[in-house]
C-alpha positions in Angstrom: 0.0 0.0 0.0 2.8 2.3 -0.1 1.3 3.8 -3.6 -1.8 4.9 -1.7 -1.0 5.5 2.0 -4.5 4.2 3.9 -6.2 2.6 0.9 -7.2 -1.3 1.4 -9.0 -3.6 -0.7 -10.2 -6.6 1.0 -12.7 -9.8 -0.2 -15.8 -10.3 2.2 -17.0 -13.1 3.3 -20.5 -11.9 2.1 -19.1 -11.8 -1.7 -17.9 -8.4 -1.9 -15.0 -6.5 -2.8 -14.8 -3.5 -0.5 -12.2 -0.7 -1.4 -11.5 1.5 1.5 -9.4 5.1 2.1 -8.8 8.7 2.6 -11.2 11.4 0.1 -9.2 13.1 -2.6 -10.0 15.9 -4.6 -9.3 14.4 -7.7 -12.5 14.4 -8.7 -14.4 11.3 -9.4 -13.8 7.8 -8.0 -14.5 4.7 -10.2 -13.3 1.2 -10.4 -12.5 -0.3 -13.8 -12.9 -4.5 -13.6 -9.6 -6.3 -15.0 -11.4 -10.0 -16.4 -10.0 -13.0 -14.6 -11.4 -16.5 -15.9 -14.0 -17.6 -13.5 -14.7 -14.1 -11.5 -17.0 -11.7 -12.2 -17.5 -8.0 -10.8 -20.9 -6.0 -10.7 -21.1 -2.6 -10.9 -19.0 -0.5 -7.9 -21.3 1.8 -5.8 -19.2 4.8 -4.8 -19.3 6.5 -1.2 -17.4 9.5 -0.4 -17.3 10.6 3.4 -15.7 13.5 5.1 -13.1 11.2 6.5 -13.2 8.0 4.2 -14.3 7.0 0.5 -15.2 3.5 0.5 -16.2 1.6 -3.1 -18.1 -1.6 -3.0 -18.6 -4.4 -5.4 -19.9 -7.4 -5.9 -18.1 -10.9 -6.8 -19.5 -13.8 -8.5 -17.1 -16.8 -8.4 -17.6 -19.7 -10.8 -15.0 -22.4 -10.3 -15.9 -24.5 -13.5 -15.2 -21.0 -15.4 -11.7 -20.6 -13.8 -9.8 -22.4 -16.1 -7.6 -23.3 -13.7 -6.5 -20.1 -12.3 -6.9 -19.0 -8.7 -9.4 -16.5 -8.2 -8.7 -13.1 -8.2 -10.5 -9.8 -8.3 -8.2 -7.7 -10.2 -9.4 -4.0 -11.6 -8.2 -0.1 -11.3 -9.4 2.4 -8.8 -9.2 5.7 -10.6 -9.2 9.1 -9.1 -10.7 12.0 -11.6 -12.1 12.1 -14.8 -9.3 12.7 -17.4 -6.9 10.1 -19.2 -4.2 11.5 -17.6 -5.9 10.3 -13.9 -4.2 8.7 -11.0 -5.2 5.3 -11.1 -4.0 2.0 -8.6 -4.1 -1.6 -9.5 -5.9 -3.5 -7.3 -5.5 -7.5 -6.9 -7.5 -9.1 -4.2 -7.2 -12.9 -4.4 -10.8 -14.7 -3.2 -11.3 -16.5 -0.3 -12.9 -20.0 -2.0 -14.5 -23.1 0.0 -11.0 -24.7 -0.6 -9.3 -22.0 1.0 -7.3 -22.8 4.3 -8.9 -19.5 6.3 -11.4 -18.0 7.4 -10.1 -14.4 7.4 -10.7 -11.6 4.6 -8.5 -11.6 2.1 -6.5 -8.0 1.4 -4.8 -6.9 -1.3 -1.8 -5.8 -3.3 -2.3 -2.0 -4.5 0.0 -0.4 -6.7 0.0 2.7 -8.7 -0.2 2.8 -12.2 0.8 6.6 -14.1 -0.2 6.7 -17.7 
């Protein structure tokens, strides 16, 4: 998390990816999905508090869709709404009835300049 001091992105139990950190005045937040075989993400629902912005998003896993491949939830959080916007990676692998805990699972965020 060093690229975005604060920010997590963790995998819910209840089938959600929820993106947490400090506001920015950027401008607009969004999340772009990155496909992975076997996951898919709804459409992100956007909160911005005084103190905290937190983006929220549904995961479908389908196993016999995976191909393989362990499940992550991969996409970008942007920050504004030109090309030119600050924008993080974020990879969140998913916790799956095979997995070993019973913890959320966090995240590798990195930042991405165009």
């Amino acid at each position: 998390l060093s690229g975005r001091p604060r920010t997590t992105a963790t995998y819910e139990e209840n089938g959600t990816l929820v993106i947490t950190g400090p506001p920015t005045r950027a401008g607009k937040i969004g999340f772009l999905p990155d496909p992975t075989p076997g996951v898919e993400l709804g459409k992100p629902v956007v909160e911005v508090g005084e103190d905290a912005f937190f983006v929220t998003i549904p995961v479908q896993y389908s196993p016999s869709d995976s191909l393989g491949q362990e499940p992550v939830a991969r996409g970008l959080l942007t920050f504004g709404d030109e090309a030119t916007m600050t924008s993080y990676q974020i990879s969140v692998p998913l916790k799956t009835t095979e997995g070993s805990d019973d913890s959320s699972r966090e995240e590798d965020i990195e930042e991405t300049r165009p």
